[in-house]
Every structure is written in C-alpha cells, then in structure tokens.
PDB file of N, CA, C and O in Angstrom:
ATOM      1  N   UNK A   1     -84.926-223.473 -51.702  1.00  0.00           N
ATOM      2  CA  UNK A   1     -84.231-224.747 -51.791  1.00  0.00           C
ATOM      3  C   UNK A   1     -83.219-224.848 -50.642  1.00  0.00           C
ATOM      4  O   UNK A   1     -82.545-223.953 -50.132  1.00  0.00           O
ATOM      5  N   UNK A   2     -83.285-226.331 -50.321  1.00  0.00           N
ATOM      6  CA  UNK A   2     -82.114-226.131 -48.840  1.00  0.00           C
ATOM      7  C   UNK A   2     -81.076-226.026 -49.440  1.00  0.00           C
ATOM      8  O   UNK A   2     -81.200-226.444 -50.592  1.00  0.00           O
ATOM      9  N   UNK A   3     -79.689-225.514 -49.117  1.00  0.00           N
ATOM     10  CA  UNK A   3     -78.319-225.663 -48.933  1.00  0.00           C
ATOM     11  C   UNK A   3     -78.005-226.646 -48.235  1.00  0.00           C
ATOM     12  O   UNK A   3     -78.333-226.495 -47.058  1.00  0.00           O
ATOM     13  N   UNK A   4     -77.322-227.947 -48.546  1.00  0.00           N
ATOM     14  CA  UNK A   4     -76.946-229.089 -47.821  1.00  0.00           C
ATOM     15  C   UNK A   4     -75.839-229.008 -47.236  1.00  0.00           C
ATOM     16  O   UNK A   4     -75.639-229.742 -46.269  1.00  0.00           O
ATOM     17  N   UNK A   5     -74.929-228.177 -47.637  1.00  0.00           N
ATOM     18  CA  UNK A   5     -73.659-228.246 -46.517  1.00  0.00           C
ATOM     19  C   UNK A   5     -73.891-226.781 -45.678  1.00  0.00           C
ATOM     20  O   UNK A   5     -73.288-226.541 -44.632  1.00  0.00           O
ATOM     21  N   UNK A   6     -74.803-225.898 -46.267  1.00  0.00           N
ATOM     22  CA  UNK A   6     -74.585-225.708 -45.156  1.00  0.00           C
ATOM     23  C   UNK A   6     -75.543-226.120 -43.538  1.00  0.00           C
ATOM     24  O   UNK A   6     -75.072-225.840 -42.435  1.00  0.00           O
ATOM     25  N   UNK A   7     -76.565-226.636 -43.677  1.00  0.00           N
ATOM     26  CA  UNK A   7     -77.360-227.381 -43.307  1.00  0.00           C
ATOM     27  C   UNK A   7     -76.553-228.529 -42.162  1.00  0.00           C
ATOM     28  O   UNK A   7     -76.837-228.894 -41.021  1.00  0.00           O
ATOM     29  N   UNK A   8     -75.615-228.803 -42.953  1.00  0.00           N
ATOM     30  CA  UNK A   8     -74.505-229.867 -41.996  1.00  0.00           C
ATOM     31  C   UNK A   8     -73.504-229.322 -41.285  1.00  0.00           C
ATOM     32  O   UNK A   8     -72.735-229.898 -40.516  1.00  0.00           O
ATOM     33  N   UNK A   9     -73.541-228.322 -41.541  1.00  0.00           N
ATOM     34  CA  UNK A   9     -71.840-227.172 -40.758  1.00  0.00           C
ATOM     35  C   UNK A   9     -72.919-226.894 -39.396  1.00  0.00           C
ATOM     36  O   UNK A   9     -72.417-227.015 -38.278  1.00  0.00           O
ATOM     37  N   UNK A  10     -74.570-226.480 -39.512  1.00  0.00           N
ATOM     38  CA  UNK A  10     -75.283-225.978 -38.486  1.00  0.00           C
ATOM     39  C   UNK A  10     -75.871-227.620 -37.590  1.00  0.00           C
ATOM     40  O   UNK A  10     -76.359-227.647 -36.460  1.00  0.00           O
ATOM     41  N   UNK A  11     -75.656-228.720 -38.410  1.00  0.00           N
ATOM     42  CA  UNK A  11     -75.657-229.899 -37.299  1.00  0.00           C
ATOM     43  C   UNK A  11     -75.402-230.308 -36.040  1.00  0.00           C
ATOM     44  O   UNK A  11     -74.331-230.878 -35.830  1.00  0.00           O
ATOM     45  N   UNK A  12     -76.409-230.079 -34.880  1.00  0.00           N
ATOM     46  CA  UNK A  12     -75.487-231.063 -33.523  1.00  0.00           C
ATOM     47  C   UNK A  12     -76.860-231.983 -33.210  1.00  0.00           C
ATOM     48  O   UNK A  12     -78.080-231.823 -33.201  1.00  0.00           O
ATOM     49  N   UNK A  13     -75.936-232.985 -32.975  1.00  0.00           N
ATOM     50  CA  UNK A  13     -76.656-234.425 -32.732  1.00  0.00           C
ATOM     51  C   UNK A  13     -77.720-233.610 -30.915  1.00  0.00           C
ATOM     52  O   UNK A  13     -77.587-232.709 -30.086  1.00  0.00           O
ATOM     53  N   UNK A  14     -78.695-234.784 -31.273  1.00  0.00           N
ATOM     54  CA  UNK A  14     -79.343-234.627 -30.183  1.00  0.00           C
ATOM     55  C   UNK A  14     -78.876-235.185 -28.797  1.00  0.00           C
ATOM     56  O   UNK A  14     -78.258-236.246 -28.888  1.00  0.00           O
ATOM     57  N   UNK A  15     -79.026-234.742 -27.666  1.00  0.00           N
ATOM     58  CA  UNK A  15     -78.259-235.247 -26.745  1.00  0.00           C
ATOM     59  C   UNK A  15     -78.735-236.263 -25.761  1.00  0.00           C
ATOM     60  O   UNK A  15     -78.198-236.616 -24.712  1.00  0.00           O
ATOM     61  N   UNK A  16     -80.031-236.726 -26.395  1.00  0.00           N
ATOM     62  CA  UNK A  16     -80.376-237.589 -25.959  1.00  0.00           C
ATOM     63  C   UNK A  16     -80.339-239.032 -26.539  1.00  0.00           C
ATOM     64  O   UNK A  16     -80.649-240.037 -25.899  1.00  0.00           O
ATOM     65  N   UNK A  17     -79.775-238.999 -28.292  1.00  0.00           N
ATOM     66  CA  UNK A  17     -79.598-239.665 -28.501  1.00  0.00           C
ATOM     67  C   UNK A  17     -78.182-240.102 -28.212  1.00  0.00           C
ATOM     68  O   UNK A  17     -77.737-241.249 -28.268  1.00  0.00           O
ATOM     69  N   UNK A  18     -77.604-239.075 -27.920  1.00  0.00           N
ATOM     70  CA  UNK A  18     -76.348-239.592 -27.303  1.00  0.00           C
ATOM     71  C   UNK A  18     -76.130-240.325 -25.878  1.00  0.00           C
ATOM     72  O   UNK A  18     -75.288-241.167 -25.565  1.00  0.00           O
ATOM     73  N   UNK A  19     -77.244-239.683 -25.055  1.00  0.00           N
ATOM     74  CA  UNK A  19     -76.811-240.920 -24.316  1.00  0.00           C
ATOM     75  C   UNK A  19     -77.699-242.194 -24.373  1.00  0.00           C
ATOM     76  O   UNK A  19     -77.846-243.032 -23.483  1.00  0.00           O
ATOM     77  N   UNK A  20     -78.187-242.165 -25.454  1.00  0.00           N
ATOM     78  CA  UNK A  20     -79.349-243.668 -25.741  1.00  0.00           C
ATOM     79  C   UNK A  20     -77.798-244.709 -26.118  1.00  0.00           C
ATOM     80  O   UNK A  20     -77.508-245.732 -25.498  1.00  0.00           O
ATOM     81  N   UNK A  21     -77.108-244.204 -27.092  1.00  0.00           N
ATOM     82  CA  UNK A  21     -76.094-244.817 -27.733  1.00  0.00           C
ATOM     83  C   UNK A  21     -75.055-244.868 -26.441  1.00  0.00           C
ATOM     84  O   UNK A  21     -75.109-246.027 -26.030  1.00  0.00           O
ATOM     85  N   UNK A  22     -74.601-244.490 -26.040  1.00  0.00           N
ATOM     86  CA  UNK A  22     -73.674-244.837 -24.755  1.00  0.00           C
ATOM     87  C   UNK A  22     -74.053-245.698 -23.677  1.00  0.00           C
ATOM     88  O   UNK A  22     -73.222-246.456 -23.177  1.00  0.00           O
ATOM     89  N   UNK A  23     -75.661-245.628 -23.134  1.00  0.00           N
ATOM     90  CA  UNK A  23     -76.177-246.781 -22.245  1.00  0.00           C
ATOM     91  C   UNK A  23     -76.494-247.955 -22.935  1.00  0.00           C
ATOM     92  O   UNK A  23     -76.615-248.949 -22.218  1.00  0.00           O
ATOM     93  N   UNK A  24     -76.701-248.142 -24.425  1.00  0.00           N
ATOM     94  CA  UNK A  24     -77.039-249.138 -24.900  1.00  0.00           C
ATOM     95  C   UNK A  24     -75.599-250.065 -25.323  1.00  0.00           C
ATOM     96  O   UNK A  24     -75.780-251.264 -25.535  1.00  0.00           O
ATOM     97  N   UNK A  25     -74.154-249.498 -25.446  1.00  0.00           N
ATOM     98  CA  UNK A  25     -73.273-249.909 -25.694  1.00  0.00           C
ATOM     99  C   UNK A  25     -72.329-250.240 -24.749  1.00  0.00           C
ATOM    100  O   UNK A  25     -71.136-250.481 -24.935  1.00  0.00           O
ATOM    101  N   UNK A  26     -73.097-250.230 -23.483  1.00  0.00           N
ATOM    102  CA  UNK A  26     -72.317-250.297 -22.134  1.00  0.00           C
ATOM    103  C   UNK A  26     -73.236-251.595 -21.467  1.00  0.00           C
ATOM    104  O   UNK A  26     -72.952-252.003 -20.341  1.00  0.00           O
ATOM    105  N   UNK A  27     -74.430-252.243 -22.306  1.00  0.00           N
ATOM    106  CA  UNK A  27     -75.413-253.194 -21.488  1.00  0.00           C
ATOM    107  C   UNK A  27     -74.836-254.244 -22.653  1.00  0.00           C
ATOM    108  O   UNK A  27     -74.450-254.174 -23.820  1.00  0.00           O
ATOM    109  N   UNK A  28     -75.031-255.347 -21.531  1.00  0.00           N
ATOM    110  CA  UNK A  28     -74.616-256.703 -22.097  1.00  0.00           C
ATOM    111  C   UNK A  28     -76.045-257.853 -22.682  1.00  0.00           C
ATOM    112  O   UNK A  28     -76.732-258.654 -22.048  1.00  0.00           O
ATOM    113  N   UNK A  29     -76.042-257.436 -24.219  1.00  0.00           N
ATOM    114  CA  UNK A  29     -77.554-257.733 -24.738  1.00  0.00           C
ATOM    115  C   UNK A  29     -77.264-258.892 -25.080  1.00  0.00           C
ATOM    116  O   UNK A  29     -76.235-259.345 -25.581  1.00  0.00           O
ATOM    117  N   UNK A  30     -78.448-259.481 -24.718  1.00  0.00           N
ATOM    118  CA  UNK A  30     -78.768-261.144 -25.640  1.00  0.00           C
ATOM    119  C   UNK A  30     -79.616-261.336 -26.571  1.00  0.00           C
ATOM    120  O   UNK A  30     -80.770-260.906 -26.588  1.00  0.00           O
ATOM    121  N   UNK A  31     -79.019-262.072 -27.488  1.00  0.00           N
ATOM    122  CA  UNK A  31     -79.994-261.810 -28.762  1.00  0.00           C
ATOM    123  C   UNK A  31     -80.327-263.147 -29.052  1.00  0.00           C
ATOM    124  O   UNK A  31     -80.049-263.959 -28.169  1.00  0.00           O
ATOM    125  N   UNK A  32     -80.959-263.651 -30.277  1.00  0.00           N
ATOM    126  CA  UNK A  32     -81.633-265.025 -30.329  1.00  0.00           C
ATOM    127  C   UNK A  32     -80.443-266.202 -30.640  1.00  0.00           C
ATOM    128  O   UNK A  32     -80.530-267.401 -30.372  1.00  0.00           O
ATOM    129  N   UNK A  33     -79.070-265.349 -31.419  1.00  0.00           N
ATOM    130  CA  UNK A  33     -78.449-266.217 -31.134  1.00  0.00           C
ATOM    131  C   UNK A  33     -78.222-267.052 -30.128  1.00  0.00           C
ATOM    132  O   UNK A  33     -78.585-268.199 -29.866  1.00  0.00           O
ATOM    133  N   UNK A  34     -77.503-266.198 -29.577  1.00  0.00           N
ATOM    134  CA  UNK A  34     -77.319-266.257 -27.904  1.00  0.00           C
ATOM    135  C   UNK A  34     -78.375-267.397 -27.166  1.00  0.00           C
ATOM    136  O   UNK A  34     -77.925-268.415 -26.639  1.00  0.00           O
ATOM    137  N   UNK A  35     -79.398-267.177 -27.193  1.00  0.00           N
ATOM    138  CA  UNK A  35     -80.803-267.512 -27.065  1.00  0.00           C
ATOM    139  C   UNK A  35     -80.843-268.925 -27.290  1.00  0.00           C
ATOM    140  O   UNK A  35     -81.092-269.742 -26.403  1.00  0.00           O
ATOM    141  N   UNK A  36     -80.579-269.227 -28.567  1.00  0.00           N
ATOM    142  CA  UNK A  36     -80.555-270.711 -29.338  1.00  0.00           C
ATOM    143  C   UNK A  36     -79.274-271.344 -28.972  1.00  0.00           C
ATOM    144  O   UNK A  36     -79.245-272.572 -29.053  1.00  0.00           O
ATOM    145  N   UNK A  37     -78.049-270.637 -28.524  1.00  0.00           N
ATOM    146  CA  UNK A  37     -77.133-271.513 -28.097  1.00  0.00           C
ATOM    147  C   UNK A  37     -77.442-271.991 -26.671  1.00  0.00           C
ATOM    148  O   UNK A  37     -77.828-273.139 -26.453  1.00  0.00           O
ATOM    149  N   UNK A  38     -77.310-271.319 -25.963  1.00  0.00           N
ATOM    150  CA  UNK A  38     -78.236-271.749 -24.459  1.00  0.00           C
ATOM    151  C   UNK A  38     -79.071-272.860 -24.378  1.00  0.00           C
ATOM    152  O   UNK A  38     -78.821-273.830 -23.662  1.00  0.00           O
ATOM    153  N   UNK A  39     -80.267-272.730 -25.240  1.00  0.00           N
ATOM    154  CA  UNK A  39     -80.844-273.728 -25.530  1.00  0.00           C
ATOM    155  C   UNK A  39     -80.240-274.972 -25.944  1.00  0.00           C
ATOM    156  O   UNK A  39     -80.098-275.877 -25.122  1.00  0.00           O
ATOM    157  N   UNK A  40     -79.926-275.082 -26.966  1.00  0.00           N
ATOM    158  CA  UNK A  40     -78.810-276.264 -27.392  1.00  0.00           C
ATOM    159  C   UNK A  40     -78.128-276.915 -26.588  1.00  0.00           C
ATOM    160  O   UNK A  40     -78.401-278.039 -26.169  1.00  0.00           O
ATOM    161  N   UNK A  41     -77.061-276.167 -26.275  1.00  0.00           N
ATOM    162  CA  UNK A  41     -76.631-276.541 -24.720  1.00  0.00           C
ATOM    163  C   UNK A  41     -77.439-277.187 -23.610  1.00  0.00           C
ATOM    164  O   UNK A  41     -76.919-277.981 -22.827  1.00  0.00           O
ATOM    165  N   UNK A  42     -78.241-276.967 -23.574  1.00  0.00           N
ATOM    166  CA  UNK A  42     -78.865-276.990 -22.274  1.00  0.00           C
ATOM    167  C   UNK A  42     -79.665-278.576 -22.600  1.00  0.00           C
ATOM    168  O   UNK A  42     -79.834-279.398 -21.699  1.00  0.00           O
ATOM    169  N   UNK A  43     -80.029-278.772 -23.799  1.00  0.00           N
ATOM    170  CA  UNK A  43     -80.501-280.304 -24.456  1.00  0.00           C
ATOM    171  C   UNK A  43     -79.638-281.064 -24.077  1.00  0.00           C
ATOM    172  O   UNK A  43     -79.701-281.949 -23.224  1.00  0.00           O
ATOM    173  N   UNK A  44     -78.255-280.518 -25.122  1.00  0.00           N
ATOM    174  CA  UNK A  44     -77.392-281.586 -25.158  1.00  0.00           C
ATOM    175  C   UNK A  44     -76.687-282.419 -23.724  1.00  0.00           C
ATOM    176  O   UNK A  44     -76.216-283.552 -23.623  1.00  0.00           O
ATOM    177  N   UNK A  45     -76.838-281.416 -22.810  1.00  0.00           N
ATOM    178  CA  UNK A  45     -76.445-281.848 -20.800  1.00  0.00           C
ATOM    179  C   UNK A  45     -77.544-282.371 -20.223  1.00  0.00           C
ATOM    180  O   UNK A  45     -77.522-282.696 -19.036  1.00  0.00           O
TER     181      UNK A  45
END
C-alpha cells in the first residue's frame, strides 16, 4: 500500500513543466472573449 505523505515529502515537480508554466504566463493570450469584443467593435465603426 502507498504511504501518501510520504510519497509527497519525496515530490519534485517536473522541470519542464515548470518552464511550460513560466513561458505560458509571460505570453499575452487571446481568448474568444477577447475575440468577440474585437469583433463587435469592429461592426459597430
């Protein structure tokens, strides 16, 4: 049977997901909001 803490004391994040999460929080994303306001805008002018 696993041991869950200790299982979590032997935890280190992968380091590639670390830098997935740091380049993805440093890019300026557009999403459909975004998307649909543009649009809107762009009718209403």
């Amino acid at each position: 049977m696993l041991d869950f803490e200790e299982e979590l004391k032997r935890f280190q994040p992968s380091l590639e997901i670390g830098n997935v999460e740091e380049s993805i929080g440093k890019e300026d994303l557009t999403d459909m909001t975004d998307l649909m306001m543009e649009l809107l805008n762009e009718k209403r002018n």
